[in-house]
C-alpha positions in Angstrom: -95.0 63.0 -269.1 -95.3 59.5 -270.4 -92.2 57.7 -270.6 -91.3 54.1 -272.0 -88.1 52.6 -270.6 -85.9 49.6 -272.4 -83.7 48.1 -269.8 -81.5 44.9 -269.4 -82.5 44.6 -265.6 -83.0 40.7 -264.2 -84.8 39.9 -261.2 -82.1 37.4 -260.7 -79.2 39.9 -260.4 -80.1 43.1 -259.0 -76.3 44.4 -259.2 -75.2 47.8 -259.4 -76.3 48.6 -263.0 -79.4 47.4 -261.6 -79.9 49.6 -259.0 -78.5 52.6 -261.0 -80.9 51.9 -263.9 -83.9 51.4 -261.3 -83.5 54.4 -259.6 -83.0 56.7 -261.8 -87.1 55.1 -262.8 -87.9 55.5 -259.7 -87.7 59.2 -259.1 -90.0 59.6 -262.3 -92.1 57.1 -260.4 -92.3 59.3 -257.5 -92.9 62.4 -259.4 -96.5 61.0 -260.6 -95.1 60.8 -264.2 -96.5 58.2 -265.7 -93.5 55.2 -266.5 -93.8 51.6 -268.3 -90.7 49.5 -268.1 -89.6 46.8 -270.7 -86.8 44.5 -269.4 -85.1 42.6 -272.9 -84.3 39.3 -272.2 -82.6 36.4 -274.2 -83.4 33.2 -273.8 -81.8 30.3 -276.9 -83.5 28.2 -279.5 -83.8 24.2 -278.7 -80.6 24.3 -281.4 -78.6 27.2 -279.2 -79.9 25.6 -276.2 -77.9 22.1 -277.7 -75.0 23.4 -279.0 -74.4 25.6 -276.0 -74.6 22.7 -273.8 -72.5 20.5 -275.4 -69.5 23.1 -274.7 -70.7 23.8 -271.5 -71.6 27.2 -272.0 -74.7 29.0 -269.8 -77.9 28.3 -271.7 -81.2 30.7 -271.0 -83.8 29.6 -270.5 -87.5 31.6 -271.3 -89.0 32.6 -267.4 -91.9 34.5 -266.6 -93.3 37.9 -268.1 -93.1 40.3 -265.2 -91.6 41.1 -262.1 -91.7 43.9 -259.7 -89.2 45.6 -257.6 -90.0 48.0 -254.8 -93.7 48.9 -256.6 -92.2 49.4 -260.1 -93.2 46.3 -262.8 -90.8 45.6 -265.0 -92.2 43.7 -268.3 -89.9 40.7 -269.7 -89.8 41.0 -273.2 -88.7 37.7 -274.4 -86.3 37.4 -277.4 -85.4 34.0 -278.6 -81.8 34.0 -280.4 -81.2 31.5 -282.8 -78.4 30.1 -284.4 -79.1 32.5 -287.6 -79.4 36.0 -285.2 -76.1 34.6 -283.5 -74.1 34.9 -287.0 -76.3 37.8 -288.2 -75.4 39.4 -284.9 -71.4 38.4 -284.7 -71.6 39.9 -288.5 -72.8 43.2 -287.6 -76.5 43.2 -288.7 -78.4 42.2 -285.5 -81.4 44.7 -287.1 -83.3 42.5 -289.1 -84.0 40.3 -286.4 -84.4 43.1 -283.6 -87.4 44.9 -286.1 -89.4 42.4 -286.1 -88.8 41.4 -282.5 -90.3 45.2 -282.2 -93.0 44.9 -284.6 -94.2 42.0 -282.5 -94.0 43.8 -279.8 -95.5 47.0 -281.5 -98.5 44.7 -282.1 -98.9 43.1 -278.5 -99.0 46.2 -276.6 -101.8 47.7 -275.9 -100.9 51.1 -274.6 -101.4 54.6 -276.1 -98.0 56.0 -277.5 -95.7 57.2 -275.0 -94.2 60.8 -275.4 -90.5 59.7 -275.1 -88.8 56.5 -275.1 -85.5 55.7 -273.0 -83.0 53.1 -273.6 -80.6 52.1 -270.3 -77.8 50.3 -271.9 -76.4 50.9 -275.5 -76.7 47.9 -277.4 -79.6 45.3 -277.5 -81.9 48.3 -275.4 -80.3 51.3 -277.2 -81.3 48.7 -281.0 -84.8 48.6 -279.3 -85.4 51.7 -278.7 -84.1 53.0 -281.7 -86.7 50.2 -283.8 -89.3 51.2 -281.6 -88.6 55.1 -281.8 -89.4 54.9 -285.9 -92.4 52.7 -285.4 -94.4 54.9 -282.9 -92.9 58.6 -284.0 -91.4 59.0 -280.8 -88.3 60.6 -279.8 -85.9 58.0 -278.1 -82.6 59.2 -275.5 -80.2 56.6 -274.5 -78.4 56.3 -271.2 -74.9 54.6 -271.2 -73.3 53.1 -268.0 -70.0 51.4 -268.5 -69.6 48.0 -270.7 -71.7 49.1 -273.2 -69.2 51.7 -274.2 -65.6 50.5 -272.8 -66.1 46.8 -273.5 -68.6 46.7 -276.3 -68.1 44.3 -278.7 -66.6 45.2 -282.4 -69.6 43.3 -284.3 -71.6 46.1 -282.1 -69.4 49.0 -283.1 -71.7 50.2 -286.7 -75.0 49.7 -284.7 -73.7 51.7 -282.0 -72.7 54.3 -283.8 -76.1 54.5 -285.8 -77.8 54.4 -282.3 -76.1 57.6 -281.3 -76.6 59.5 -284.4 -80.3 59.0 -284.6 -81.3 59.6 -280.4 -82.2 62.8 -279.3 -79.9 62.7 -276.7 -77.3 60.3 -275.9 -76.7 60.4 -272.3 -73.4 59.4 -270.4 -73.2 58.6 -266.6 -69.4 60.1 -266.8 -66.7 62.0 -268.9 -64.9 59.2 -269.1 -67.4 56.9 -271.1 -68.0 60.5 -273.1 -64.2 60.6 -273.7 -64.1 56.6 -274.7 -67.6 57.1 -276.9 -65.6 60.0 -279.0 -63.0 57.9 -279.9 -65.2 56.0 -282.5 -67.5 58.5 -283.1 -67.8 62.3 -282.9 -71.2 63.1 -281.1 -72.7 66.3 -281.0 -76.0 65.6 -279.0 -74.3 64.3 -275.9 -75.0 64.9 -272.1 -73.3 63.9 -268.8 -75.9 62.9 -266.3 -73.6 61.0 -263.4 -75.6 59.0 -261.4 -76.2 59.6 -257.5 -77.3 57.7 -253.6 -79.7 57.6 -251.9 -79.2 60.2 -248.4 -81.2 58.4 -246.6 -80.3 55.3 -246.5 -76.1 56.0 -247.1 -74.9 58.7 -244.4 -73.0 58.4 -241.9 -74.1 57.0 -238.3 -73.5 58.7 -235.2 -70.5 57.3 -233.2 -72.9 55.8 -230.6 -74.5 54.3 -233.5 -71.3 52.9 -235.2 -70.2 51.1 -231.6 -73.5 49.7 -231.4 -73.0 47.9 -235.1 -69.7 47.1 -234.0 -70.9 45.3 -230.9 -73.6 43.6 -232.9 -70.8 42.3 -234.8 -68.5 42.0 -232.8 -65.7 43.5 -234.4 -62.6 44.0 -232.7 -60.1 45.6 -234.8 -59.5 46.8 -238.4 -62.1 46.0 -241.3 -60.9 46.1 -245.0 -64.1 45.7 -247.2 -65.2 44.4 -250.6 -68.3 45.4 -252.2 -69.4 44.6 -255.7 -69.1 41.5 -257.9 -67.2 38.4 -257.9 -66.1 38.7 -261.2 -62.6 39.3 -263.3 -63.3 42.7 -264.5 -63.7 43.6 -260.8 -60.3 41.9 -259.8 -62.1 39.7 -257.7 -59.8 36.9 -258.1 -56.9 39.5 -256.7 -59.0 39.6 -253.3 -57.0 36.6 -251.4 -53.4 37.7 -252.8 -54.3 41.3 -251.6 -55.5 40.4 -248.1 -52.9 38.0 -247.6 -50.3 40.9 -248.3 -52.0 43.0 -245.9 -51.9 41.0 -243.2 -48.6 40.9 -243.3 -48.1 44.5 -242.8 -51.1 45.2 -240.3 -52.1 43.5 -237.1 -55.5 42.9 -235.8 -57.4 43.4 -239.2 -59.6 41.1 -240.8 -61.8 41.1 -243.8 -65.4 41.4 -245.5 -66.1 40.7 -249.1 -70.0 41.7 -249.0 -71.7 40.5 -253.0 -71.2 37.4 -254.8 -70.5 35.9 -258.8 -69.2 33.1 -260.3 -65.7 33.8 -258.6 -66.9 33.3 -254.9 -66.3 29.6 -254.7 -62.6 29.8 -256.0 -62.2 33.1 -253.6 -63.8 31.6 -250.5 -61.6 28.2 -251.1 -58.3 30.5 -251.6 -59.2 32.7 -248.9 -59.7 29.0 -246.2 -55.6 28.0 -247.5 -54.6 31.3 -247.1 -56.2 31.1 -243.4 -57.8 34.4 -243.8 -60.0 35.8 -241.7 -62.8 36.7 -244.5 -66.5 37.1 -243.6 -68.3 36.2 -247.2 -71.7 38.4 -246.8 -73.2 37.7 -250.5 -75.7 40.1 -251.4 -77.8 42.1 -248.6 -80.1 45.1 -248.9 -79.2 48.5 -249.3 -79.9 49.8 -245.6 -77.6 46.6 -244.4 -74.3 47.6 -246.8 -75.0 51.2 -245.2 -74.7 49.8 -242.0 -71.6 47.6 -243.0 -70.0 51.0 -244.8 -70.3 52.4 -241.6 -68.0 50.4 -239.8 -65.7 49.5 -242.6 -62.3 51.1 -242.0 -61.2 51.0 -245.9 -63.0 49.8 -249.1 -61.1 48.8 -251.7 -61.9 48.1 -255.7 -59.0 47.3 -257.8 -61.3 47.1 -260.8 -59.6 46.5 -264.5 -62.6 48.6 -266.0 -65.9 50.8 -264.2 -68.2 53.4 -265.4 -68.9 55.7 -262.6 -69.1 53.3 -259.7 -72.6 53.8 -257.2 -70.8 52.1 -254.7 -67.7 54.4 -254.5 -70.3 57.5 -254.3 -72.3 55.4 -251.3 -69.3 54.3 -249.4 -68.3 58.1 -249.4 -71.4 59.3 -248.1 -71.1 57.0 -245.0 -68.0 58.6 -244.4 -65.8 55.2 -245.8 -62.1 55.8 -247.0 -61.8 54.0 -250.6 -58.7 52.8 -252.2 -59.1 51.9 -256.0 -57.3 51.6 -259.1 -57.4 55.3 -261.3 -59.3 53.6 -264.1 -62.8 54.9 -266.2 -64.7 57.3 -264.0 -63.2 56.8 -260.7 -60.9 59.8 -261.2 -64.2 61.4 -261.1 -65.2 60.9 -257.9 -61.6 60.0 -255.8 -58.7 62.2 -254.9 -55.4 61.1 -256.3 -54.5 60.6 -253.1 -56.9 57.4 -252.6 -55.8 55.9 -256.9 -53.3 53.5 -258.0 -52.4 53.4 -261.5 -52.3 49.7 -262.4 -50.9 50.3 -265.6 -47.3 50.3 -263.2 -45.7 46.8 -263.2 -46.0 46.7 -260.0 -49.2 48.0 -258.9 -50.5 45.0 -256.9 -47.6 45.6 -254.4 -48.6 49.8 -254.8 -52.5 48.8 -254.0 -51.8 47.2 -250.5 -49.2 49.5 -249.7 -51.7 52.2 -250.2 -54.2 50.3 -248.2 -52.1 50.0 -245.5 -51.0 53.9 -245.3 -54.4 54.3 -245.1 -55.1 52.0 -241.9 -52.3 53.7 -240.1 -53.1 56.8 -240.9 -50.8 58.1 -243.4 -53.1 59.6 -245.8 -55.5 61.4 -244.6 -56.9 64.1 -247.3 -59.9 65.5 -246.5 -62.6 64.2 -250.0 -64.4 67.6 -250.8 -66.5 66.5 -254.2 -70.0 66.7 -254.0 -72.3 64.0 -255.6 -75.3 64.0 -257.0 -78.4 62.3 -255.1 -80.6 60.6 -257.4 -83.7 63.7 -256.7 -80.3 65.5 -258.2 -80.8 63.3 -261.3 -84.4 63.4 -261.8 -84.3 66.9 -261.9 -81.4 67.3 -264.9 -83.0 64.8 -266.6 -86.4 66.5 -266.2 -85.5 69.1 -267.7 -83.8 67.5 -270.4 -86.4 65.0 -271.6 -88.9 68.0 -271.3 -86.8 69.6 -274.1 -87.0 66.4 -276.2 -90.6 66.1 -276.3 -91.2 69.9 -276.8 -88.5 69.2 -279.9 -86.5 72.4 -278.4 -82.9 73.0 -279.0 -80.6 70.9 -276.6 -77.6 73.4 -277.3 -78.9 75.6 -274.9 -78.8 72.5 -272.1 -76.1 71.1 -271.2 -75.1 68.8 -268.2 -71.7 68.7 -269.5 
C-alpha cells in the first residue's frame, strides 16, 4: 500500500497533535507499507512579513525542506501567504491559491502516484489533499483531531464542508468532534478511529520501581501534575489560582507542570508570588513523562476545548488518577466521577475541591474503559483504507 500523508507537523513543536499524527504514520511505517509525508508550512511575503511586524504579530519565516523524526522524513512543503491569499482566505476562497500551490507541487515531485492520499488536519491539509486527490486520480481520507472541527474558523466553514463531501472517508478521533462536525453538515461517509498509547513505554511501574523514581526525585509527599501546553485553551493561566487553592486544603503536596507555551513565563512568575512549590519540567521525552505519570498522585486538565486527549489515555495506562473538566471527548475516556462541568459558575472552586477528594481518598472508582493502542489503530484503519483503494462499499465498515 502506498500512501501519501498531508500533515501540519513542525519540528519545532512536537505537541500532542504531533505525536498523535506521527504515530498513527508510524505503525504503517512498521508494517513495510510504503509511506511519504508532506508537512504544509506557512511562511509570509516580505509585505506580511512588514505589516505583521509592525503590530507585533509572529512572522514565519521559510526554514529548511526536511526533517526526520524517529526514522520517518517529513518533507516541508513551503507556502508563502501573501497579502492577497490573506483576504482571499478571510473571504472564503483560499482554493485558487492552494491549486496552484498543488500544481507546483504536482510538478516537483518525482514519485509514482500513490494509491491513497491522507490528510491529518481538516483545513489547509484536508484543502491539499483534496487539490491533490483530483490532480493524480487518487482517493483522499481525512483525519480530524480537535481545533480543526471545534474551533475552525467561519471563513473555513464552505471549504470544510466541501472537503468532507468529496473524501472517501472522513475520519474522526472521537464522537464528539463527529457530533460537533454534524452540526454544519450532515455526513454520510464518516468513521470514528480514536487514537491510542504506546504499552510499552506508558504502563504502570512496579512499586519497587515507583520508590526508586521517587527517591531519584526526591519526593516527599503528594504530587499534583500538569501535562500539556501552556496555553489559554488549556487553562494554563488557571494553574497558579488552582494550586494555590489546593494548598490550602492539603498539606505536604507540591506541584509539577511538565510542557511549555507562550504562558510559562507569566505562570512561572505567578507561581514564585504565590510561593508555590512548582517544579517547571518543559518538554521531556515520552519514556520520561511515563516515568513522571508514574509517581504523580493526580493529573489534572481543566481544558476550555480538547479532542480526545493522548495524554488522558497515557496517564491512565500508568495507573494516574485524572481530574478534568467534562468538555469535547473527555467524557469518552473519564468516569463522571473524575469531570467537572465548567459551564457551573462556580466550577473553579468544584475543580480543586474535586482534586482534593481525590488526594484524600474520597473518590475512588475503579476506571474500567479500554483504549485503543496505536497497533489498535493501524489495524482499523487497515482495513478501512484497504476498502478505499479497492473502491468497496464503506457501509459495510464501520468504526462507529
Amino acid at each position: 500500500m502506498k500512501i501519501c500523508y498531508i500533515v501540519d507537523s513542525s519540528e519545532e513543536k512536537k505537541m500532542g497533535l504531533f505525536y498523535a499524527v506521527h504515530n498513527r504514520i508510524k505503525k504503517f511505517q512498521e508494517h513495510n507499507h510504503n509511506i511519504e509525508v508532506y508537512s504544509i508550512r506557512k511562511y509570509h511575503s516580505s509585505l506580511l512579513r512588514f505589516i505583521r511586524t509592525l503590530f507585533k504579530v509572529e512572522v514565519k519565516k521559510r526554514g529548511k525542506k526536511e526533517f526526520v523524526y524517529d526514522s520517518i522524513v517529513y518533507h516541508n512543503i513551503w507556502y508563502c501567504e501573501t497579502l492577497i491569499s490573506y483576504i482571499l482566505e478571510k473571504l472564503s476562497y483560499p482554493d485558487l491559491f492552494y491549486l496552484l500551490y498543488v500544481k507546483g507541487f504536482v510538478k516537483n515531485r518525482k514519485k509514482d502516484s500513490p494509491d491513497l492520499i491522507i490528510a491529518h488536519w481538516g483545513l489547509e491539509c484536508g484543502l491539499f489533499a483534496m487539490q491533490l486527490s483530483k490532480l493524480l486520480n487518487k482517493p483522499f481520507a481525512v483525519c480530524y483531531h480537535g481545533s480543526d472541527i471545534h474551533s475552525s474558523p467561519l471563513c473555513w466553514k464552505k471549504t470544510l464542508k466541501r472537503v468532507m463531501k468529496q473524501a472517501s472517508a472522513n475520519i474522526f478521533v472521537s464522537r464528539y468532534l463527529l457530533g460537533i462536525a454534524r452540526t454544519f453538515y450532515q455526513i454520510n461517509n464518516s468513521y470514528i478511529v480514536c487514537n491510542g498509547f504506546d504499552p510499552t513505554i506508558f504502563y504502570q511501574r512496579t512499586l519497587e520501581e515507583k520508590k526508586q523514581i521517587r527517591e531519584n526525585l526526591k519526593i516527599s509527599g503528594k504530587i499534583v501534575a500538569f501535562y500539556g501546553n501552556l496555553e489559554i485553551v488549556k487553562r494554563a493561566d488557571l494553574l497558579p489560582f488552582i494550586f494555590s487553592e489546593i494548598i490550602k486544603k492539603v498539606e505536604n503536596v507540591s506541584f509539577w507542570i511538565v510542557g511549555d507555551g507562550s504562558l510559562r513565563k507569566q505562570i512561572e512568575i505567578e507561581c514564585n508570588d504565590n510561593l508555590l512549590n512548582v517544579t517547571f519540567w518543559g518538554r521531556v521525552s515520552a519514556m520520561k513523562v511515563a516515568e513522571l505519570m508514574n509517581v504523580s498522585d493526580v493529573l489534572i486538565l481543566p481544558s476550555k476545548k480538547e479532542g480526545y486527549p493522548l495524554v488522558l489515555l497515557e496517564a491512565l495506562a500508568c495507573g494516574t488518577v485524572c481530574v478534568s473538566n467534562s468538555v469535547g471527548g473527555i467524557p469518552e475516556i473519564l468516569s463522571d466521577s473524575y469531570l467537572v462541568d465548567d459551564q457551573k459558575l462556580n466550577w473553579k472552586e468544584l475543580f480543586v475541591q474535586k482534586v482534593c477528594d481525590v488526594l484524600y481518598g474520597r473518590v475512588n472508582v475503579v476506571e474500567s474503559k479500554t483504549f485503543n493502542t496505536w497497533e489498535d489503530v493501524y489495524q482499523q484503519e487497515y482495513v478501512l483504507f484497504n476498502k478505499i483503494i479497492r473502491n468497496e462499499d464503506l457501509n459495510c465498515y464501520s468504526c462507529l
